[in-house]
ROSE-37296 format. One record per residue (C-alpha): residue number from 1; residue in three letters; chain; y, z, x. Coordinates in steps of 0.001 Angstrom, whole numbers, plus 524288, in hexadecimal, padded with zeros to 5 digits. Layout:
! residues N
{firo NUM,'Ala','A',{Y,Z,X}}
...
! end
This chain:
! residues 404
{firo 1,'Unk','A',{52D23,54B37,3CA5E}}
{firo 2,'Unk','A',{52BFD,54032,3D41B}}
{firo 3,'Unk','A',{52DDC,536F4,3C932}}
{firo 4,'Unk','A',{53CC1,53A4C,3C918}}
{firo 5,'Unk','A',{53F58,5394D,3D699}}
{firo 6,'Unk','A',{5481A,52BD6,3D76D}}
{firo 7,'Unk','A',{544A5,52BDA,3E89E}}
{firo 8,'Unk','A',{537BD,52823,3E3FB}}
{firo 9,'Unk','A',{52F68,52089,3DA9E}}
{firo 10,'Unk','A',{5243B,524D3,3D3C7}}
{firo 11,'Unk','A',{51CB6,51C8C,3DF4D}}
{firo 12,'Unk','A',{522FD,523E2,3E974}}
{firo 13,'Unk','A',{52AF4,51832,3EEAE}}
{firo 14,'Unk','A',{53B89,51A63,3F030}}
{firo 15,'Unk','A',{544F5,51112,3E781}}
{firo 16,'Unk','A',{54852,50664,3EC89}}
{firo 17,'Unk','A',{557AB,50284,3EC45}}
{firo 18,'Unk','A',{55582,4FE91,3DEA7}}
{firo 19,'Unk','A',{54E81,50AB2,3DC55}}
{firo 20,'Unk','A',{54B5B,50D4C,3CD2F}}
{firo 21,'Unk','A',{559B6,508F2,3C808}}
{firo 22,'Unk','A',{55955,4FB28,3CB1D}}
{firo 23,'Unk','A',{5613F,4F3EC,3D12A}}
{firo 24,'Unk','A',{568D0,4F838,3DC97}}
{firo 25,'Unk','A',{57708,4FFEA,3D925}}
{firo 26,'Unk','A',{56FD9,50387,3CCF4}}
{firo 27,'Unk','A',{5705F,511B0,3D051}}
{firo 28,'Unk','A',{57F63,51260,3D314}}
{firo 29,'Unk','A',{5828D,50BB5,3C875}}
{firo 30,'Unk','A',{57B16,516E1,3BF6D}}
{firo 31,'Unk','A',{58135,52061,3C805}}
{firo 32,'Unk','A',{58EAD,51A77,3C546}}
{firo 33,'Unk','A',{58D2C,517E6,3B86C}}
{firo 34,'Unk','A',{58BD6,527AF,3B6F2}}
{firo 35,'Unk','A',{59AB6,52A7F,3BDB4}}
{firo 36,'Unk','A',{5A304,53256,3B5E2}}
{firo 37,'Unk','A',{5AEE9,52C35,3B405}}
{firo 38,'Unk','A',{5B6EA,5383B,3B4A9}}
{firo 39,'Unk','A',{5B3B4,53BFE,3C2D0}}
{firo 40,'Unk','A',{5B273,52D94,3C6B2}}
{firo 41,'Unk','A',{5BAB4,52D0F,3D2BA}}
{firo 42,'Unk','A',{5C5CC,52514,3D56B}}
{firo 43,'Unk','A',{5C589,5177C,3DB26}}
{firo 44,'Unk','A',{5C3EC,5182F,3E9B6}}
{firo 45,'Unk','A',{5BEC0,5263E,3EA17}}
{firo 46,'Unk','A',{5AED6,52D6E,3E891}}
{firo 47,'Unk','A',{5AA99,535D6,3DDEB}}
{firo 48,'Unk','A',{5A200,53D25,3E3CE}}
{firo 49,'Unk','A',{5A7B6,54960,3EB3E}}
{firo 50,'Unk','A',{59EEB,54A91,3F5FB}}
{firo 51,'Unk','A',{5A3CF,53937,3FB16}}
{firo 52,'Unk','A',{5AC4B,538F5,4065E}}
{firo 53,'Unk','A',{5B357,52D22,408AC}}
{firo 54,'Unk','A',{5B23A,525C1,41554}}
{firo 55,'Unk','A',{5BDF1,52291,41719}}
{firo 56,'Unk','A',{5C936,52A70,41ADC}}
{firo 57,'Unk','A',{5D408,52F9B,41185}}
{firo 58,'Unk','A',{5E1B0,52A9D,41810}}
{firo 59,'Unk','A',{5E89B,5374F,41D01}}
{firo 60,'Unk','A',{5F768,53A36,41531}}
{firo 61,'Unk','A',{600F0,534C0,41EC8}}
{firo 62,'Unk','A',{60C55,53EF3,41FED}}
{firo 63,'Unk','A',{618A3,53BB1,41A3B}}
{firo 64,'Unk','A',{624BD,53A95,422B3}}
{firo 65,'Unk','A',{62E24,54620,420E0}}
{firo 66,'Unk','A',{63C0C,543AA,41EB4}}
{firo 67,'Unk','A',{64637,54890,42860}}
{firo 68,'Unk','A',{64C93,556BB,4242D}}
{firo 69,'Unk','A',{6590F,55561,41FB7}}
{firo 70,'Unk','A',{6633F,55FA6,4240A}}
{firo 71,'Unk','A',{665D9,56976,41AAF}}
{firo 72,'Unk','A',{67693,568AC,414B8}}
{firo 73,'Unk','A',{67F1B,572D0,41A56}}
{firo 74,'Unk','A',{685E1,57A9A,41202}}
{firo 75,'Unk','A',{6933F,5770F,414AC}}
{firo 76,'Unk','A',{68C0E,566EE,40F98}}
{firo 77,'Unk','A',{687E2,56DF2,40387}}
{firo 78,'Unk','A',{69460,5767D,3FF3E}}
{firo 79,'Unk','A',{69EF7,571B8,40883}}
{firo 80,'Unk','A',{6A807,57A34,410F2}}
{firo 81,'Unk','A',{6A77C,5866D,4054A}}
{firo 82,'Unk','A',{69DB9,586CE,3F9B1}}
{firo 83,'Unk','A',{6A3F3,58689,3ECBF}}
{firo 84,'Unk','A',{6A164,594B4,3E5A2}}
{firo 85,'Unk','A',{69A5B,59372,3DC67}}
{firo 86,'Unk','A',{6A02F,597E2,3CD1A}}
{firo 87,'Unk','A',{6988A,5A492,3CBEB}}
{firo 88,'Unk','A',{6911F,5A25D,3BCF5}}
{firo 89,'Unk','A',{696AB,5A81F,3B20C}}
{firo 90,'Unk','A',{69043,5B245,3ACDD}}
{firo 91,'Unk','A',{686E1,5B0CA,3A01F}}
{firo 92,'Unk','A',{68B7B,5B432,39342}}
{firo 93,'Unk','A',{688AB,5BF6A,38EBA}}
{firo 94,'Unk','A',{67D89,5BEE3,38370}}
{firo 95,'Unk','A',{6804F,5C303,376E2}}
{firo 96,'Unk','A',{6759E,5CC33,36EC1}}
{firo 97,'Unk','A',{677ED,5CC23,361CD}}
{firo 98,'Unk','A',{66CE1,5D49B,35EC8}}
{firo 99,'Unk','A',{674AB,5DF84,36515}}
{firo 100,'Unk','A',{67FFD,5DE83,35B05}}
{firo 101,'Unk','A',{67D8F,5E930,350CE}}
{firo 102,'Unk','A',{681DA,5E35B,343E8}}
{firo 103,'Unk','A',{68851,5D48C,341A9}}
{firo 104,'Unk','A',{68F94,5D03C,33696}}
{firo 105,'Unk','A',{68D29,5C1C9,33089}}
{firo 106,'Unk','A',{69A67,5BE69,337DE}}
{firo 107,'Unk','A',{69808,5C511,345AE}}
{firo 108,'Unk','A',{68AEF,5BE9F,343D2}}
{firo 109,'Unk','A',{68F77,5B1CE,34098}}
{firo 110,'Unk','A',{69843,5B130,34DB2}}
{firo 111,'Unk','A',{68E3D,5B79B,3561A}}
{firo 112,'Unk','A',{68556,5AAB8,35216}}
{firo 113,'Unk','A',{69010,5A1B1,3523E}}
{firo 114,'Unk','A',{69063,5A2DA,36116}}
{firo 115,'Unk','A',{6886A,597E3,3677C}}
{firo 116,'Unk','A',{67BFF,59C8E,36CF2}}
{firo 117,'Unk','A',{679DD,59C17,37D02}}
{firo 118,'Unk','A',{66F66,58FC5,37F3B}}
{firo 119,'Unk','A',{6620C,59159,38568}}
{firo 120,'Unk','A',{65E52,58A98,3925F}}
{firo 121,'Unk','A',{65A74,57FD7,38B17}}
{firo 122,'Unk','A',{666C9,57C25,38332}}
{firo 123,'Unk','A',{6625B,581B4,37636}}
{firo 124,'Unk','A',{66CA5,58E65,37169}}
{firo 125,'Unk','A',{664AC,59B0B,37069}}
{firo 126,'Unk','A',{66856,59CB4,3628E}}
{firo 127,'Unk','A',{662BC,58EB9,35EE0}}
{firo 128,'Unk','A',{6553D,593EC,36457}}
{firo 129,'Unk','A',{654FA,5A0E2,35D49}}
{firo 130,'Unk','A',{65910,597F3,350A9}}
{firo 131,'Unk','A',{64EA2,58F77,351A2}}
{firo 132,'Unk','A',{644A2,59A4C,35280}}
{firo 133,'Unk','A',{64A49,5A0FF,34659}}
{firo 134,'Unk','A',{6485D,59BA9,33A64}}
{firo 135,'Unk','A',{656FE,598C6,33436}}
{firo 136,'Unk','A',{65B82,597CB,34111}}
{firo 137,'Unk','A',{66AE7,59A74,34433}}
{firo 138,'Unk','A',{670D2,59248,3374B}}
{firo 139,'Unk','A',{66927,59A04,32E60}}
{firo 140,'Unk','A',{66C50,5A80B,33613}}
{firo 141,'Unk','A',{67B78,5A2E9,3354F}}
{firo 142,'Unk','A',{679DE,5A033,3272B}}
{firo 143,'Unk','A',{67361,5ACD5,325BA}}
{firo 144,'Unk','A',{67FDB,5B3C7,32EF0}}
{firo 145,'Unk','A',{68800,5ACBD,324F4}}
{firo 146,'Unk','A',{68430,5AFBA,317CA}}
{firo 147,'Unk','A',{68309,5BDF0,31AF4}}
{firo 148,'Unk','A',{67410,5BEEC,3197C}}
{firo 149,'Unk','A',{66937,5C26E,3229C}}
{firo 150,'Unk','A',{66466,5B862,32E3D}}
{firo 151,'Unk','A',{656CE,5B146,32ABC}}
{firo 152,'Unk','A',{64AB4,5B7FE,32965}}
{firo 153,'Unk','A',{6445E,5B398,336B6}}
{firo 154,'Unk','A',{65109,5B780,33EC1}}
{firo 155,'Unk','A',{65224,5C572,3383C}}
{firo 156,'Unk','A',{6424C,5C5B6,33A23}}
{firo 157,'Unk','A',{644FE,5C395,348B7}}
{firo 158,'Unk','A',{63D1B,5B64C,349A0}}
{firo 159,'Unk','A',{63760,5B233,3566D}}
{firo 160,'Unk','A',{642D6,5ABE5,35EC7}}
{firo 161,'Unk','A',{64D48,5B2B8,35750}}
{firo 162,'Unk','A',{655D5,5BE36,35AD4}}
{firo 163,'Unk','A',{65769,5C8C3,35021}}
{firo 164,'Unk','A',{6632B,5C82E,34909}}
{firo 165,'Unk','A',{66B01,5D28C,3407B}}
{firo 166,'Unk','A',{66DE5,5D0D6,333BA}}
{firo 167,'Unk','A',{67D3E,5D23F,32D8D}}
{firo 168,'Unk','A',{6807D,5DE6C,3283B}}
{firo 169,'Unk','A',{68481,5DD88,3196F}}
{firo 170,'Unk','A',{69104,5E531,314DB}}
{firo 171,'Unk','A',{68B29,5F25E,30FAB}}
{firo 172,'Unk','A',{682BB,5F342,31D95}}
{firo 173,'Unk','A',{68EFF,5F0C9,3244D}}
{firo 174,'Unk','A',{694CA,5FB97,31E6B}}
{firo 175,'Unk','A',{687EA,6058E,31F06}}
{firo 176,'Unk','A',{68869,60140,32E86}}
{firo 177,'Unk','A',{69720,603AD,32F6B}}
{firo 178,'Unk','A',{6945E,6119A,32823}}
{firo 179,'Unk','A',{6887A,61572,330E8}}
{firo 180,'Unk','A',{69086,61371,33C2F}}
{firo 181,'Unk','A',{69CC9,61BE5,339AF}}
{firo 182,'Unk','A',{69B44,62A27,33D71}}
{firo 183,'Unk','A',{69715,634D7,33296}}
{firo 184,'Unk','A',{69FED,63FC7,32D56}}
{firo 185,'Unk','A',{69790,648AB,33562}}
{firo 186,'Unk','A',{69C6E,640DB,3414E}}
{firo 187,'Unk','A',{6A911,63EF1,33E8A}}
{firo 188,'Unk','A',{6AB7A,64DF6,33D84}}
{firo 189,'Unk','A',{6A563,650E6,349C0}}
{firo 190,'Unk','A',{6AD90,64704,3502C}}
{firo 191,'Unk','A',{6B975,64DED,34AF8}}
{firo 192,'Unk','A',{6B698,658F0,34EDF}}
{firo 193,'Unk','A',{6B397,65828,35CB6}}
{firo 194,'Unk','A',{6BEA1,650CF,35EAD}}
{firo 195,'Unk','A',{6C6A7,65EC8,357C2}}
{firo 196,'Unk','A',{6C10E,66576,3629D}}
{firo 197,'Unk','A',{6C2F5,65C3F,36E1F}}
{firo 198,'Unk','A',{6D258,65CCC,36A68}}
{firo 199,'Unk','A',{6D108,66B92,366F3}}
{firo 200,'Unk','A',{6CC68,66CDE,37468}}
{firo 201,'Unk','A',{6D4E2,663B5,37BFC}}
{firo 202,'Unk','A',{6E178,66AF5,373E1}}
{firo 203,'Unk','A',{6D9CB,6789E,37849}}
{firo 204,'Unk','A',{6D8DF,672B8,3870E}}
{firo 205,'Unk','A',{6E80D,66EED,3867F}}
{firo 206,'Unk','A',{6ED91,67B91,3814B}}
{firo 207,'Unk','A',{6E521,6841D,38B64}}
{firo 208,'Unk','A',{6EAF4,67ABD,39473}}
{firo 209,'Unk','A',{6F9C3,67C00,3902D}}
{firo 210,'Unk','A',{6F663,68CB4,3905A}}
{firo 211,'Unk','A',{6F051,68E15,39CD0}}
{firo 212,'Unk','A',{6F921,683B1,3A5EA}}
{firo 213,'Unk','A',{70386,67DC7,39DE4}}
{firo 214,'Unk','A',{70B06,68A11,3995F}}
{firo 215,'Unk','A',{70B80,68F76,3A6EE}}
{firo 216,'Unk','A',{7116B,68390,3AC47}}
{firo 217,'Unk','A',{71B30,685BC,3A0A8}}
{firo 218,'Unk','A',{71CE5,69636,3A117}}
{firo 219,'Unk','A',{71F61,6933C,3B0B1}}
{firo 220,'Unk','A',{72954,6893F,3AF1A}}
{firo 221,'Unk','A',{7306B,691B2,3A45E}}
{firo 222,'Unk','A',{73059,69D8A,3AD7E}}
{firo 223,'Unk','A',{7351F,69784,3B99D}}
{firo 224,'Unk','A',{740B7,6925A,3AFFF}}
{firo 225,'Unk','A',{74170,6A094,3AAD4}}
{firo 226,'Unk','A',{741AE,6A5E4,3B796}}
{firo 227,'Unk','A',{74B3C,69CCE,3BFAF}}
{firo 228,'Unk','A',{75570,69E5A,3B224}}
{firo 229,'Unk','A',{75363,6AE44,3B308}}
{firo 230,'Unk','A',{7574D,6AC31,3C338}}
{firo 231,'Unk','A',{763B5,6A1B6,3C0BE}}
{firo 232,'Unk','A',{76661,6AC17,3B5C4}}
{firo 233,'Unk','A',{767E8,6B783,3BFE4}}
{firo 234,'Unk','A',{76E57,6AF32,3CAE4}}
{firo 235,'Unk','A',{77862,6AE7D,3C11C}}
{firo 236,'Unk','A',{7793F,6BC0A,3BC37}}
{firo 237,'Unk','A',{77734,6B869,3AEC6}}
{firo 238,'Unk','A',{76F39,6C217,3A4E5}}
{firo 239,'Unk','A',{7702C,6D0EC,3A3A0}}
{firo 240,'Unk','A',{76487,6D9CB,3A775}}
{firo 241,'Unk','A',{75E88,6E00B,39A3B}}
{firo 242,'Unk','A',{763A3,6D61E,39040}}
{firo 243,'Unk','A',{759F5,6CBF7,38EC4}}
{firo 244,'Unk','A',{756B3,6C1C5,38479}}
{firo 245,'Unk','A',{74805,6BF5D,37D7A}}
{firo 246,'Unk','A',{7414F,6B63B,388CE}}
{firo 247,'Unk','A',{74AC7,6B783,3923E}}
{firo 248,'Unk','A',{74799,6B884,3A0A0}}
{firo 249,'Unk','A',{74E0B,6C647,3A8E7}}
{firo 250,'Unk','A',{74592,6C8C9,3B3E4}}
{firo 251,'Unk','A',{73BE6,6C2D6,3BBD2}}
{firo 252,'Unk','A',{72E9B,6C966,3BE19}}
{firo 253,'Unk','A',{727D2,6C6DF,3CCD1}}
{firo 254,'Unk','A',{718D7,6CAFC,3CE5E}}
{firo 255,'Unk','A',{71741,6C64F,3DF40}}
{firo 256,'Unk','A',{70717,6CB34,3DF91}}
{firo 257,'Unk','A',{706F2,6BEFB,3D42D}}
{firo 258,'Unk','A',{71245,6B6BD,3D709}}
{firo 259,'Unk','A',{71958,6B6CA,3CA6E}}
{firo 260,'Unk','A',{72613,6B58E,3C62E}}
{firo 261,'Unk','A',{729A2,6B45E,3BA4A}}
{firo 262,'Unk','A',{73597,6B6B8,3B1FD}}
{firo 263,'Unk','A',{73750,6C22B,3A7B1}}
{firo 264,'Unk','A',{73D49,6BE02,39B74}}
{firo 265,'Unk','A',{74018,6C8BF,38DFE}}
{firo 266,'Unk','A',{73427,6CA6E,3841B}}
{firo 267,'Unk','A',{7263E,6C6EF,3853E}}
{firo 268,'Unk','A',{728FC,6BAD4,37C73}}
{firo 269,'Unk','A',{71C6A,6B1F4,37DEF}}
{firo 270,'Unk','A',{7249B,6A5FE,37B92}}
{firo 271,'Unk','A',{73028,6A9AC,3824F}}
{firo 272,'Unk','A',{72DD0,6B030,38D74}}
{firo 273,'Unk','A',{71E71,6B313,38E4B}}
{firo 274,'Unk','A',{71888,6A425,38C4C}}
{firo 275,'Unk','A',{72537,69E38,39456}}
{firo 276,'Unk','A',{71ED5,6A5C0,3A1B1}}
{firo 277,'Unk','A',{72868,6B169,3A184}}
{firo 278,'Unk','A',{724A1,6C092,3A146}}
{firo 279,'Unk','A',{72A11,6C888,39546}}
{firo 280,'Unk','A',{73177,6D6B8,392B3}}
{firo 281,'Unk','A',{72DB9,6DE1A,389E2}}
{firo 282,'Unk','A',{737C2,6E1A1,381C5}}
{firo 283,'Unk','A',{7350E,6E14E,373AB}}
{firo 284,'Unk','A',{7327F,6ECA2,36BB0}}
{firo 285,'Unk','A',{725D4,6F704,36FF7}}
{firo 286,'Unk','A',{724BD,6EDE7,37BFC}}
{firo 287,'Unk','A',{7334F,6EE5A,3817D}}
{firo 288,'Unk','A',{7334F,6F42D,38E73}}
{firo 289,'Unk','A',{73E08,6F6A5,39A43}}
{firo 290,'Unk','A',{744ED,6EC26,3A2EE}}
{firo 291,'Unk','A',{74117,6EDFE,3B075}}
{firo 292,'Unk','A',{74FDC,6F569,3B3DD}}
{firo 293,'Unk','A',{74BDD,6FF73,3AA4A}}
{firo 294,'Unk','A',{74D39,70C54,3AFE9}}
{firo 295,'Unk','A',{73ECE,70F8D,3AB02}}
{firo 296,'Unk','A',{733BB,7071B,3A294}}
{firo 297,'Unk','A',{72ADC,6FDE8,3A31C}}
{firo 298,'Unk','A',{72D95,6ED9D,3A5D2}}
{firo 299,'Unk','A',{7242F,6E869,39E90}}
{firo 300,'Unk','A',{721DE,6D884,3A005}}
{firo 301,'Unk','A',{7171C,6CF80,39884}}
{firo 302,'Unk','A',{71213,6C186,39DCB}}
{firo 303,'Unk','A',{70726,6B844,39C70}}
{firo 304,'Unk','A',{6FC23,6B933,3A253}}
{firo 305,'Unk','A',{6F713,6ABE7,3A0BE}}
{firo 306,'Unk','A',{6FE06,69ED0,39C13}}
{firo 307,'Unk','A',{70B98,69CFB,39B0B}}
{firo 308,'Unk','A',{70EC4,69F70,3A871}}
{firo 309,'Unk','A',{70587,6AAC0,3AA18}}
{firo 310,'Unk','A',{70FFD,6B504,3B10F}}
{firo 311,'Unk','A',{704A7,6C133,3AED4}}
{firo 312,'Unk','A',{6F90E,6B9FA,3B280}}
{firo 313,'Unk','A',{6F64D,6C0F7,3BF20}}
{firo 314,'Unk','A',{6FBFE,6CEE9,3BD1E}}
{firo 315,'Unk','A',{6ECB5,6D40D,3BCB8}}
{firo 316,'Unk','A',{6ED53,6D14F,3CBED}}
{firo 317,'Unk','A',{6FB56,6DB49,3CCB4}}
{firo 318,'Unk','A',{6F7B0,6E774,3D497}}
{firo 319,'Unk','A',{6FD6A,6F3ED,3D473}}
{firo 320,'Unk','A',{70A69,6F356,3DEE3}}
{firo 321,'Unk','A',{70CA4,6E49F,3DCCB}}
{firo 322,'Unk','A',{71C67,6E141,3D94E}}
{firo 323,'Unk','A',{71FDC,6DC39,3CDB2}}
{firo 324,'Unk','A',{72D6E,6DA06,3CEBE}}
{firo 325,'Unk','A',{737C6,6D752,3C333}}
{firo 326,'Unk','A',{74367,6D052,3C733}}
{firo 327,'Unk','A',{74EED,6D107,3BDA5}}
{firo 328,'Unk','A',{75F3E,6CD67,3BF94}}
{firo 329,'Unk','A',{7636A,6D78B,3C8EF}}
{firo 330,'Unk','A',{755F5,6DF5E,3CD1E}}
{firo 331,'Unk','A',{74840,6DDF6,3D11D}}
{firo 332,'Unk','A',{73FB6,6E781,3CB5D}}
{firo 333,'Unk','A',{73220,6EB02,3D52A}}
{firo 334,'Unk','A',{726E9,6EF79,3CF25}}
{firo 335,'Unk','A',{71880,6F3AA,3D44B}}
{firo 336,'Unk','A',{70CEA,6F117,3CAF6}}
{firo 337,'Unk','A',{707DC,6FE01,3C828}}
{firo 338,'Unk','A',{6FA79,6FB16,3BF54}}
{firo 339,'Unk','A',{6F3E1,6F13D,3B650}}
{firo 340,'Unk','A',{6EEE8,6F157,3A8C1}}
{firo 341,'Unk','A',{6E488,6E5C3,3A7F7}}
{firo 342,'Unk','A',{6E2C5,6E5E5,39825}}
{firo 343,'Unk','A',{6E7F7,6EB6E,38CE5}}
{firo 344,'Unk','A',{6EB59,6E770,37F4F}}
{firo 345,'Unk','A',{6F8D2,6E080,37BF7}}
{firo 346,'Unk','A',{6FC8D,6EB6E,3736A}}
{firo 347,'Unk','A',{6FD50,6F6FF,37CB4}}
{firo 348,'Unk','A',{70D14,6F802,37D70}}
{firo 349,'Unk','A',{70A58,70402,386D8}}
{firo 350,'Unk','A',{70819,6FB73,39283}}
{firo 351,'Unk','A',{7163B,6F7FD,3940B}}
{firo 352,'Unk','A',{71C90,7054C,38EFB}}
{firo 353,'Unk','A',{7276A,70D61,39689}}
{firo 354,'Unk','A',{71901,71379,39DA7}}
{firo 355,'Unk','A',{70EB5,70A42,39C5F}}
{firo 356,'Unk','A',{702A3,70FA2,39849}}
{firo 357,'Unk','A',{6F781,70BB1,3A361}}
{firo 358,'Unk','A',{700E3,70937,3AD6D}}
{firo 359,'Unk','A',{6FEF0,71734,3B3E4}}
{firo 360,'Unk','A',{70E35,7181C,3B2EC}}
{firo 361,'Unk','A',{70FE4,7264A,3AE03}}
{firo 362,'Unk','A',{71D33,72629,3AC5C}}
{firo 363,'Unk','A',{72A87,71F10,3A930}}
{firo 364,'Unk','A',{72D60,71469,3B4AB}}
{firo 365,'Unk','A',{732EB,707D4,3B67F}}
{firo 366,'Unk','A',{7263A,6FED8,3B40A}}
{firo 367,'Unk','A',{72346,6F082,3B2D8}}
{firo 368,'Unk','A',{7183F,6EB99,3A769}}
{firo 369,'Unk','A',{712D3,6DD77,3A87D}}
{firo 370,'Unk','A',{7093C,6DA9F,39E19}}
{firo 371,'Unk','A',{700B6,6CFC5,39BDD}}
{firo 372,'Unk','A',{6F350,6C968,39444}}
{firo 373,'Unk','A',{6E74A,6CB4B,39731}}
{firo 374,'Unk','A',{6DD87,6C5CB,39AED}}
{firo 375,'Unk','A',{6E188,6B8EE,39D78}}
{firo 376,'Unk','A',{6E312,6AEAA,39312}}
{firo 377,'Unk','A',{6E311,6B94B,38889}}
{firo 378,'Unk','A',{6ECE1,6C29C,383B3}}
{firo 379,'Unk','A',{6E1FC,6CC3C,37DBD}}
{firo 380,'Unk','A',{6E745,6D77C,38749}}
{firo 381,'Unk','A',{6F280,6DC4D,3918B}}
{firo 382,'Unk','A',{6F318,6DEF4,39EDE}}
{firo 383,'Unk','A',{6FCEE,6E846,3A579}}
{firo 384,'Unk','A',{703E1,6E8EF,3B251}}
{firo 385,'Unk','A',{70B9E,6F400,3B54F}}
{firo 386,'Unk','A',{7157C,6F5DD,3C079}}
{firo 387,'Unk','A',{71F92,700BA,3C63D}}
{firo 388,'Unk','A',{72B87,6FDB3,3CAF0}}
{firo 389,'Unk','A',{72FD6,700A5,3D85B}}
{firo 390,'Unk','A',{73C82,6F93C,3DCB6}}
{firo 391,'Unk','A',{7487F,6F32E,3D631}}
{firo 392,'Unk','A',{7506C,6EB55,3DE47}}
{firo 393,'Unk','A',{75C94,6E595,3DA67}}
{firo 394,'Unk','A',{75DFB,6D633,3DC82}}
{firo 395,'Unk','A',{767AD,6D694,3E5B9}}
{firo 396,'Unk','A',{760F9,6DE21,3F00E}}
{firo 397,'Unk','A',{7552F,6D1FA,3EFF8}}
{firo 398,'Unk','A',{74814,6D037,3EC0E}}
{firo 399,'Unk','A',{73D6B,6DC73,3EBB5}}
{firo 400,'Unk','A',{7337B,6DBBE,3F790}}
{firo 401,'Unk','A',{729B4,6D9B6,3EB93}}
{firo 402,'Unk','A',{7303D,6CAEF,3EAF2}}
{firo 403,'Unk','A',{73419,6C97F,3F9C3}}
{firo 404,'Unk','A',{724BA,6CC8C,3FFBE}}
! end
């Protein structure tokens, strides 16, 4: 092992400065000649990491700053006022023909037609989607024009390309146009609920016209009836007991319900009843007394509801109210005596010379108002009798009944 020592010989004795190499330098230059030349360093500078130079690396010298420049005001930048600045217009809107349910070859033809917006980078959107479909646009407008489908790789929806729609032929034209219009099954429903929206808006108008309409009317008519019947006796026209078919003779006052309301001949519906006026009976079975009768029964009919609605309240009458009858020369008092609340239209008795159910017993001068019942029907009658107990001639003035 000593033998490889280099400090030493095999005699013991050190190299000298020769050593076993040679000449002197021969052992850098071996050394050298070993240098890789990648990691040789560069002129001036060690390879090895561990050398320090001896001499000292020049410190950076710092660079002189230039002086800060004020910063422009803004009336230097803009002036005295800044110009406004045109507020951008805003972007079209973008059109999606994919949304557009069916295209003829001639909508289709000006829908591609219009030029195509252009990317950031100059080229129009349409050119790139051409490019990546096989055909591109010439052969899709060639397609559009002929009539025919668009290529294969644009109906296949190639990579790049938007899906397009193909034209609809005649016949699938006409099978669209059929699918879309309504069946006979719709069509008669249709019809008929529009029968019964104007069945019930005509239903809504006549109930109308009954319930407010013809009382506006049967009041007018009355008043006229009325004021005519007083000019009439201011006059001293018309003769007591002679009267005409619908003519007015006497006017009937109820104070408890604050009615007046003229009496005209007959129990007409059109010509006395429905114009707001009380009848007389005086027809056949059903004739009865005037009021200056020396003994019967005044019997009077009137609506109870619609057409001025004289009767409407006479359920609320109780016994030794007035009802008062006010003719040419007279005024006739009379007390209400009982009621009758129902019974059927045909029962004549009710207004005879001694109405049955009154609890009259005997021959008397008595006053009948009649009326139907219940309200907004005519299925039954209702009966108000009354007694009299004063007559007072005109002359002498009005009853306390119309003075209180």
């Amino acid at each position: 092992m000593t033998d490889l020592r280099p400090e030493r010989d095999s005699s013991g004795a050190p190299y000298d400065a020769n050593g076993a190499y040679g000449d002197a330098g021969a052992f850098e230059a071996a050394v050298d000649h070993l240098d890789d030349p990648l990691t040789d360093p560069l002129p001036g500078q060690h390879s090895s990491p561990w050398f320090r130079s001896t001499q000292a690396e020049p410190r950076p010298q710092p660079q002189p700053q230039p002086p800060a420049q004020p910063e422009p005001t803004y009336e230097e930048l803009y002036g005295a006022y800044a110009p406004e600045q045109p507020t951008p217009p805003p972007p079209p809107p973008v059109r999606d023909d994919e949304t557009v349910g069916l295209r003829t070859a001639d909508t289709r033809r000006i829908v591609e037609a219009e030029p195509a917006e252009a990317e950031p980078d100059g080229t129009p959107e349409a050119d790139r989607a051409d490019r990546a479909v096989e055909g591109g646009r010439a052969a899709r407008r060639k397609a559009a024009k002929k009539g025919g489908a668009r290529p294969a790789a644009t109906r296949d929806g190639a990579a790049g390309a938007r899906p397009a729609t193909a034209p609809l032929s005649r016949v699938e034209a006409r099978r669209a146009e059929r699918a879309r219009r309504p069946s006979p099954g719709a069509v008669i429903s249709r019809g008929l609920g529009e029968v019964f929206i104007t069945v019930g808006v005509l239903m809504l108008l006549f109930v109308t016209y009954q319930l407010w309409w013809t009382n506006i009317r049967a009041h007018q008519q009355a008043n006229g009836a009325a004021h005519d019947l007083q000019e009439s006796w201011a006059k001293g026209e018309g003769k007591p007991g002679t009267f005409e078919p619908g003519q007015g003779f006497a006017l009937l006052h109820i104070p408890r319900l604050d009615v007046v309301v003229p009496v005209a001949e007959g129990i007409d519906k059109q010509q006395v009843l429905d114009r707001g006026m009380v009848g007389h009976y005086n027809e056949g079975s059903t004739k009865t007394p005037m009021p200056d009768a020396a003994k019967g029964n005044f019997a009077v009919a009137g609506h109870r509801n619609t057409h001025g609605e004289p009767f409407r309240y006479i359920n609320r009458l109780e016994p030794g109210d007035p009802i008062v009858v006010e003719t040419q020369d007279k005024y006739y008092v009379y007390k209400m005596a009982s009621i009758l609340p129902q019974t059927s239209p045909g029962n004549t008795s009710v207004i005879g010379p001694v109405p049955q159910g009154s609890g009259f017993t005997k021959p008397g001068r008595y006053i009948t108002l009649t009326t139907c019942t219940p309200e907004f029907t005519s299925k039954y009658r209702m009966i108000v009798w009354g007694k009299m107990v004063e007559e007072r001639p005109r002359d002498k003035g009005k009853p306390g009944a119309l003075v209180n």
